[in-house]
C-alpha positions as YAML, in Angstrom:
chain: A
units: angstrom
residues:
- id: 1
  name: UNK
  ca: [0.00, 0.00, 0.00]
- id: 2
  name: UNK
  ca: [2.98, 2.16, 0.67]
- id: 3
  name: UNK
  ca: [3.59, 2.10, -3.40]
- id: 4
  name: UNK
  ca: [0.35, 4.37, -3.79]
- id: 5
  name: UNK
  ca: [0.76, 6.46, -0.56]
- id: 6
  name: UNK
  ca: [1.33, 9.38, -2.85]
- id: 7
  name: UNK
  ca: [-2.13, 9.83, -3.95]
- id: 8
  name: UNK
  ca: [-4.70, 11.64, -1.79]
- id: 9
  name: UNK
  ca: [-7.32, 8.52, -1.54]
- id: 10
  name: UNK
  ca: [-10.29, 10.29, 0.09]
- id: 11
  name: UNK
  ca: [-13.81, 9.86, -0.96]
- id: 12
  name: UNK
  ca: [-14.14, 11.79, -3.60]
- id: 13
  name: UNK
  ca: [-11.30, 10.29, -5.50]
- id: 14
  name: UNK
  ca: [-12.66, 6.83, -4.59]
- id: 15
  name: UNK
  ca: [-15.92, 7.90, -6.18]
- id: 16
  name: UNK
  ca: [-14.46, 9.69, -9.17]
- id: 17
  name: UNK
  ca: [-12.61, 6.11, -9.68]
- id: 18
  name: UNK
  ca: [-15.46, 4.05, -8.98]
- id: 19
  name: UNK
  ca: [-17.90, 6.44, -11.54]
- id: 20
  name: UNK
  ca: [-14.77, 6.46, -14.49]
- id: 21
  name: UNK
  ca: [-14.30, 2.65, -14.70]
- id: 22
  name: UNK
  ca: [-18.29, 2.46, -14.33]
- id: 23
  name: UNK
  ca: [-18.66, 4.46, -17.22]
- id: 24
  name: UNK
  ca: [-15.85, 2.41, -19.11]
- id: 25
  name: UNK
  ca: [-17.82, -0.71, -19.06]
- id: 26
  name: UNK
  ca: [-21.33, 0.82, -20.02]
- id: 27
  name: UNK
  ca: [-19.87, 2.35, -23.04]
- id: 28
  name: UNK
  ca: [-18.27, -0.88, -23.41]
- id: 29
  name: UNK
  ca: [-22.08, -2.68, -23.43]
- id: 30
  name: UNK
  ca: [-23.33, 0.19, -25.19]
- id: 31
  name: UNK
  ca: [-21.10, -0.56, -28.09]
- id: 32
  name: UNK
  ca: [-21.47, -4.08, -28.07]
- id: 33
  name: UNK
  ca: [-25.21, -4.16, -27.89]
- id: 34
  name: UNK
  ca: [-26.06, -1.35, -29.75]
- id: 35
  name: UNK
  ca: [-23.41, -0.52, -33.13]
- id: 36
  name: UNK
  ca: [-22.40, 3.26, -32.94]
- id: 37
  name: UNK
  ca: [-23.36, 4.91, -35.69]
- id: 38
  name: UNK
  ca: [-21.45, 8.85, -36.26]
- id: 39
  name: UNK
  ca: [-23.47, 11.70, -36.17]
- id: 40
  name: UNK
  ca: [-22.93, 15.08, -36.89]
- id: 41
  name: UNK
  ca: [-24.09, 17.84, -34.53]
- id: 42
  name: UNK
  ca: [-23.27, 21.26, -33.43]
- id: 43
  name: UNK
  ca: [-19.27, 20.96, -34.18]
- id: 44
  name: UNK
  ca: [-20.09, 19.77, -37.71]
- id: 45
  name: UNK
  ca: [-17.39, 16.97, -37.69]
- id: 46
  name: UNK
  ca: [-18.28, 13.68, -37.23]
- id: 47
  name: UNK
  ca: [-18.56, 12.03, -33.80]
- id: 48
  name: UNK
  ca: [-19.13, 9.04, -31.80]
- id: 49
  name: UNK
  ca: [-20.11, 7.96, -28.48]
- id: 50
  name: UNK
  ca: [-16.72, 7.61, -27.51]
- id: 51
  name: UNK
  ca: [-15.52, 10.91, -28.79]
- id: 52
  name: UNK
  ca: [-18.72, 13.15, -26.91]
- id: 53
  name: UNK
  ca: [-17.59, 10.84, -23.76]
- id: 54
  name: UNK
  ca: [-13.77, 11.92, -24.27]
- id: 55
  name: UNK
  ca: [-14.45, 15.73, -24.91]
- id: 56
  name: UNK
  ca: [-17.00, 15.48, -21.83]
- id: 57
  name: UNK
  ca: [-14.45, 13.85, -19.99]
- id: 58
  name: UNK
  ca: [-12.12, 17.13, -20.71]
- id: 59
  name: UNK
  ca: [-14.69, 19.71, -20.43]
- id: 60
  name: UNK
  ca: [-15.21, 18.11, -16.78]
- id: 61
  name: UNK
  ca: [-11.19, 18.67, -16.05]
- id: 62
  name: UNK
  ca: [-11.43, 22.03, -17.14]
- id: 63
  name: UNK
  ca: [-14.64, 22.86, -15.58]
- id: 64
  name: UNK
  ca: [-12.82, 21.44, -11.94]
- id: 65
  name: UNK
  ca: [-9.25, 22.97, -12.46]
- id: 66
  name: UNK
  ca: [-11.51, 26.44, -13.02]
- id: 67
  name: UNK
  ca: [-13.27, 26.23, -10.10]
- id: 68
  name: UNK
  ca: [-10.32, 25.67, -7.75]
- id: 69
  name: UNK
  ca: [-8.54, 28.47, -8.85]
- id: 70
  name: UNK
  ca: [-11.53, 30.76, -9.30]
- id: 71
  name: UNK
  ca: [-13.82, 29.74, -6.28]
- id: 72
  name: UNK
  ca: [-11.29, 27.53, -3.75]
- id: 73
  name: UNK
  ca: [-12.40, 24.05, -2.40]
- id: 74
  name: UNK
  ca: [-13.49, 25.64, 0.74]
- id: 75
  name: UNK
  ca: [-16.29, 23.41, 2.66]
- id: 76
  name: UNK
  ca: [-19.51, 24.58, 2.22]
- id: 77
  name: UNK
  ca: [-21.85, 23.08, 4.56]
- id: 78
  name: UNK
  ca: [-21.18, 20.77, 7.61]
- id: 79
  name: UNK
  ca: [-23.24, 17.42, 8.06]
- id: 80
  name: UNK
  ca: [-23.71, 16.56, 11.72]
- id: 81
  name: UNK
  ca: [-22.30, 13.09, 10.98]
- id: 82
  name: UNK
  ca: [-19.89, 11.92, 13.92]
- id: 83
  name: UNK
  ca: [-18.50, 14.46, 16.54]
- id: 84
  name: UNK
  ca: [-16.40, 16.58, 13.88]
- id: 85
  name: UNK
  ca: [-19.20, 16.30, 11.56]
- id: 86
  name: UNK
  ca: [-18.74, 16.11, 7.69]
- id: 87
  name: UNK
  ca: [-17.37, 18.75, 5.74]
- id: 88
  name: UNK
  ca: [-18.81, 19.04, 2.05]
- id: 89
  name: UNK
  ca: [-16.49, 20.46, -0.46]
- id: 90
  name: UNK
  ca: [-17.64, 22.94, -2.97]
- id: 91
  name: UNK
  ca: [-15.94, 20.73, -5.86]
- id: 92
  name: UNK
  ca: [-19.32, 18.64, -5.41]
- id: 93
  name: UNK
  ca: [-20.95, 21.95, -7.61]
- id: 94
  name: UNK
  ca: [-18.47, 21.72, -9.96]
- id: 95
  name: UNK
  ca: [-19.15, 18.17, -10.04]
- id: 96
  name: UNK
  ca: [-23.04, 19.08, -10.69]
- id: 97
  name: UNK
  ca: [-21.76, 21.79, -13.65]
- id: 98
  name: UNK
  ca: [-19.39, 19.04, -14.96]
- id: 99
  name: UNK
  ca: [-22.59, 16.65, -15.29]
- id: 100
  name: UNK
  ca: [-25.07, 18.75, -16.71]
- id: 101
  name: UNK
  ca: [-22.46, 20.04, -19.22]
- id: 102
  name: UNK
  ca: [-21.61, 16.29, -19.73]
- id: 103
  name: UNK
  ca: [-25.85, 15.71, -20.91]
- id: 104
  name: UNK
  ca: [-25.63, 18.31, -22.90]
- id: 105
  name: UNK
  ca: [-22.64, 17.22, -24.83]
- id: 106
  name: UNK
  ca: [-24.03, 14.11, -25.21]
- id: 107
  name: UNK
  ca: [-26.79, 15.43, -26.58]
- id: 108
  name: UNK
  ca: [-25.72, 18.03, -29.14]
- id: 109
  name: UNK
  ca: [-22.27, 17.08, -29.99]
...
C-alpha cells in the first residue's frame, strides 16, 4: 500500500474512480449491444459515443481545475455526521456543472 501512498485517496477520489471505470464498461455494453453509428451535430465533424464521452471527460477537467482556482475548495456546509461532523467540499458543484455540461454534450455534440 505504501507504493500508492502518494495519492490523496479520500472519498471523492474513490468515487471519481469508482464512476470512471463504471462508465468504461457501459460504453463498453453500449457498443457491443447497440453498433455506434457517427453523427454530426453542433461541431459539424463527425462524432461518436466515444468521442462526446472523451471531450465530456475534458470539459469536466477544465470545468474542476476552473473552479479551484476561481472559487477555492473551501467546505460549504457541515453534516452533523460523527463528533467533527462532515465537511462538504464545494468541488461537489463543480461536479453538478461538470454533469449537466456532460448531458448536454451528449446530446448536441
Amino acid at each position: 500500500m505504501e507504493s500508492i501512498a502518494w495519492m490523496a485517496w479520500t472519498l471523492p477520489t474513490a468515487i471519481f474512480f469508482a464512476a470512471l471505470a463504471c462508465t468504461l464498461a457501459v460504453m463498453t455494453y453500449l457498443a457491443a449491444v447497440y453498433p455506434e453509428a457517427e453523427r454530426v451535430g453542433v461541431l459539424r465533424i463527425p462524432t461518436t459515443r466515444g468521442d462526446r464521452l472523451f471531450i465530456s471527460l475534458i470539459a469536466a477537467a477544465v470545468i474542476h481545475l476552473a473552479w479551484i482556482g476561481l472559487v477555492g475548495n473551501d467546505a460549504i456546509a457541515t453534516l452533523p455526521i460523527g463528533e467533527e461532523g462532515f465537511e462538504i467540499s464545494s468541488l461537489w458543484l463543480a461536479s453538478g456543472i461538470s454533469l449537466v455540461t456532460a448531458v448536454f454534450i451528449f446530446r448536441t455534440v
